[in-house]
BAVO-227319 format. One record per residue: residue in one letter; x, y, z of N, C-alpha, C in turn. Coordinates in steps of 0.2 Angstrom, whole numbers, plus 5000, padded with zeros to 4 digits. Example, Ala and Ser with C-alpha at 12.3 -4.5 7.8 and 13.67 -1.06 7.14 Angstrom:
! residues 2
a506649725039506249785039506649845039/s506449895035506849955036506450005039/
END
This chain:
! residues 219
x544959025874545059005867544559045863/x544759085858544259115854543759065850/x543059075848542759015845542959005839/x543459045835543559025830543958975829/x544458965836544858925836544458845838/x544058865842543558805844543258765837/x543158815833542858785826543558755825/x544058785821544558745820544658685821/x544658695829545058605833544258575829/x543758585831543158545827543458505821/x543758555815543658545810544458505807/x544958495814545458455811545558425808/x545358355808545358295803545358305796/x544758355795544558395790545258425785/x545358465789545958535788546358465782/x546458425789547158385788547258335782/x546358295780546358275773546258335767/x546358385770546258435764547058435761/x547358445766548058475766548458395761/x548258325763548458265761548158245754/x547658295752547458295745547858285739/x547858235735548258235729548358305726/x547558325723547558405720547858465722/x547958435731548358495735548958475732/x549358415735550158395735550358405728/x549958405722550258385715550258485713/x549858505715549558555714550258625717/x550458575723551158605727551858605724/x551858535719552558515717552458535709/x551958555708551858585700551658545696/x551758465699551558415695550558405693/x550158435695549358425693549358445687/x548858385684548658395678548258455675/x548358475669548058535669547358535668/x547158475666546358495665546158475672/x546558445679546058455684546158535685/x546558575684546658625688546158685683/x546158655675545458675671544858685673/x544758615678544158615682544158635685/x544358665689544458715696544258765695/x544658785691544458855688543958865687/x543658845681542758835679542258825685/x542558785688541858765693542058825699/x542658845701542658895705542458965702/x542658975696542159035695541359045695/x540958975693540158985696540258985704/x540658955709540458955716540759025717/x540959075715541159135716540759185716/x540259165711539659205708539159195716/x538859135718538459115724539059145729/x539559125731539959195736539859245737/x539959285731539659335732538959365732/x538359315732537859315733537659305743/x538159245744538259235752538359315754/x538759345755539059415756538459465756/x538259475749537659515748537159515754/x536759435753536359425760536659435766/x537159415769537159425773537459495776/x537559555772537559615772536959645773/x536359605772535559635773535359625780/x535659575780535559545789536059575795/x536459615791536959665798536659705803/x536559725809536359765811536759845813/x537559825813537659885813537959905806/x538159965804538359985800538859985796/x539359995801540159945799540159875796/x539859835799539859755798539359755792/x538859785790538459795783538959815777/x539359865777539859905772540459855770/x540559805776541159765775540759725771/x540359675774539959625771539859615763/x539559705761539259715754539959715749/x540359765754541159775753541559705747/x541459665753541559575750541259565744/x540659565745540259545740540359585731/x540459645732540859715728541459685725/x542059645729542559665727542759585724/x542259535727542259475725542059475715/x541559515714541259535708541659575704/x542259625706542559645704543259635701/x543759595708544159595707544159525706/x544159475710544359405712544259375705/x543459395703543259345695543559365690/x543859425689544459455685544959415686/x545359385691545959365692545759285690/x545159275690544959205690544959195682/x544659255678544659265669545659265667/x545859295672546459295670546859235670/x546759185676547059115674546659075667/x545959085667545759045665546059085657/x546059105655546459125648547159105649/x547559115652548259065654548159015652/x547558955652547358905651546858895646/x546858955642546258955636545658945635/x545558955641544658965643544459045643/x543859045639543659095637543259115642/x542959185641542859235646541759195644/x541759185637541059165635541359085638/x541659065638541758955641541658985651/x541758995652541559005659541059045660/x540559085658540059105656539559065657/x539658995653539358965649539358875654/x539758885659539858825661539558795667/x539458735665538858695672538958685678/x538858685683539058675690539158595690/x539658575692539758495692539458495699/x539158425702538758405706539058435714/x539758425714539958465721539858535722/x539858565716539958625715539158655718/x538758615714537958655716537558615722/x537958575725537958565732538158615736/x538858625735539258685741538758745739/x538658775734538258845733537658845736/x536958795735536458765737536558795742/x536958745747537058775753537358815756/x537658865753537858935755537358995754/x536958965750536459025746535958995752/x535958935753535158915757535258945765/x535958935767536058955773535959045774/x536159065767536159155767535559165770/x534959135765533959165767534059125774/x534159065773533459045779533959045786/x534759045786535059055791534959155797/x535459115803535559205804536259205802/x536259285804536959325802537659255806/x537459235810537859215815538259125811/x537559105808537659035803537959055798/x537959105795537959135787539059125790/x539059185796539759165797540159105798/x539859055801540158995802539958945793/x539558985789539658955785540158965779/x540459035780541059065776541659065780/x541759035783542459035789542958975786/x542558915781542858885778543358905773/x542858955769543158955764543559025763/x543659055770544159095768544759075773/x544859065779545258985783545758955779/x544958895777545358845774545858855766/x545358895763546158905760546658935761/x546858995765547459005769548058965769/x547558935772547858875778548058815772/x547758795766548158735763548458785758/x548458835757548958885753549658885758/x549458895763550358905765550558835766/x550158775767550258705766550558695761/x550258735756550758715749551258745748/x551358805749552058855751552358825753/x552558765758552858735764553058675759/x552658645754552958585752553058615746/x553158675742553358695735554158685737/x554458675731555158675729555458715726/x555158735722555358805716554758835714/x554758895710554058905706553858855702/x553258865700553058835694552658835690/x552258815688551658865683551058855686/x550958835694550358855699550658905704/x551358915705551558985709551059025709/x550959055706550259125705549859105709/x549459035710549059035713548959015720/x549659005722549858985729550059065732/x550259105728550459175728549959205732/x549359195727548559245728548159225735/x548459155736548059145744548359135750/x549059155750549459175755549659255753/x549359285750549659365748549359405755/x549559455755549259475762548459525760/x548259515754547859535755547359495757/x547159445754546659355756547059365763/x547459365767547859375775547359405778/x547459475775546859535779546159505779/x545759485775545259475772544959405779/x545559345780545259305781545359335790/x545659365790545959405798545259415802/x544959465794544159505798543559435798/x543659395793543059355794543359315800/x543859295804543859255810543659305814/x543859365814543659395821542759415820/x542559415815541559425812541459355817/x541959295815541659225819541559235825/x541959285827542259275835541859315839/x541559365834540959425838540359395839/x540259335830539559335831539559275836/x540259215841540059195842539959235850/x540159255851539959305857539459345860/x539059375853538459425853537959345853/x538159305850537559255850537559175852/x537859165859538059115860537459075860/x536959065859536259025858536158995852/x536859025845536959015840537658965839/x537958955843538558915845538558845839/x538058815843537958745839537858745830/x537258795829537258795823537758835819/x537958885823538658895818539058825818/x539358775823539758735820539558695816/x539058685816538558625810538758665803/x538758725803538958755797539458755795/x539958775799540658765800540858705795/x540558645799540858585798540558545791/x540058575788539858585781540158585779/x540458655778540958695774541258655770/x541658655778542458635777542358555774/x541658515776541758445772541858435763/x541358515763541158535753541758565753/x542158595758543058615753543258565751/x543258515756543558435753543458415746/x542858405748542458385741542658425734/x542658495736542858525731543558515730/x543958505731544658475726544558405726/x544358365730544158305725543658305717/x543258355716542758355711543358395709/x543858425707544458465704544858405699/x545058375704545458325705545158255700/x544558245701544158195697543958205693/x543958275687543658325683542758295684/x542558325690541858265691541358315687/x540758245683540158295679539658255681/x539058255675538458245676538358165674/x539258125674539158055670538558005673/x538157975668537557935670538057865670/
END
């Protein structure tokens, strides 16, 4: 069994409250509310900025050349295209280019980045993968969950569209086989990439609950 699968099975329960999420299901049948999916937005565009930050770092940490180029690659096209696409829903929704700019990380938010940025420095190349396998995986994977419970389009089609399109397919294709070499090239890293792994995918959870709860700074 590939390790990437070995994370997976790890990370079950996880996958499966993800997929049982109100945010997901309401989000499938077109029925969510718009200002959770408001939140989503905003707070997902600051966690994209520290993504693409994960990438960066851990493009400095590549050894060979190929795996540097893809890495930074990420990081480039994350910056380029993805917050583009992210500008474009949020104008659908009337959030401006200076409102997303301009907006706070809700508490989940600058938990998950914290620790994507803190595993970037102090981790290796080997954690850094087991800590991004969540978030390219786990979406996939509750995107085609939504695909499967949609019933017609609706005014979140688009976004079920963008994370089962084959290009997020390809994307999340090379990050499971990165997981599969780094867990191979460094089986002494085994453990600590699953502890990453399983970070992750706890703060994906979190993150559509902080979506779903428009969560702030309330005292």
């Amino acid at each position: 069994m590939a390790f990437s699968d070995h994370l997976l099975n790890a990370g079950a329960d996880i996958w499966d409250a993800q997929k049982r999420h109100p945010f997901v299901t309401e989000l499938a049948a077109g029925t969510l509310e718009e200002a959770a999916f408001r939140h989503w937005v905003k707070q997902d565009y600051r966690y994209l900025l520290d993504y693409a930050r994960l990438f960066s770092i851990a493009g400095t940490k590549a050894r060979d050349e190929e795996t540097m180029t893809h890495l930074l690659g990420v990081a480039h096209n994350v910056l380029e295209h993805e917050l583009d696409l992210h500008r474009e829903f949020a104008a659908d929704y009337g959030i401006s280019s200076a409102e997303l700019a301009s907006v706070e990380k809700a508490p989940t938010c600058v938990a998950y980045t914290n620790f994507l940025v803190r595993t970037a420095y102090e981790g290796s190349l080997a954690e850094i993968a087991g800590a991004l396998y969540p978030c390219m995986q786990g979406y996939l994977d509750v995107a085609e969950h939504m695909a499967e419970l949609a019933d017609e389009e609706h005014r979140y089609t688009p976004f079920i569209e963008m994370y089962t399109g084959e290009e997020f397919r390809e994307a999340t294709a090379w990050c499971r086989e990165f997981v599969d070499r780094c867990g191979e090239r460094y089986p002494g890293e085994r453990e600590a990439m699953r502890e990453a792994f399983l970070t992750s995918a706890k703060l994906e959870y979190r993150f559509w609950e902080m979506a779903y709860t428009r969560e702030g700074w309330e005292l």
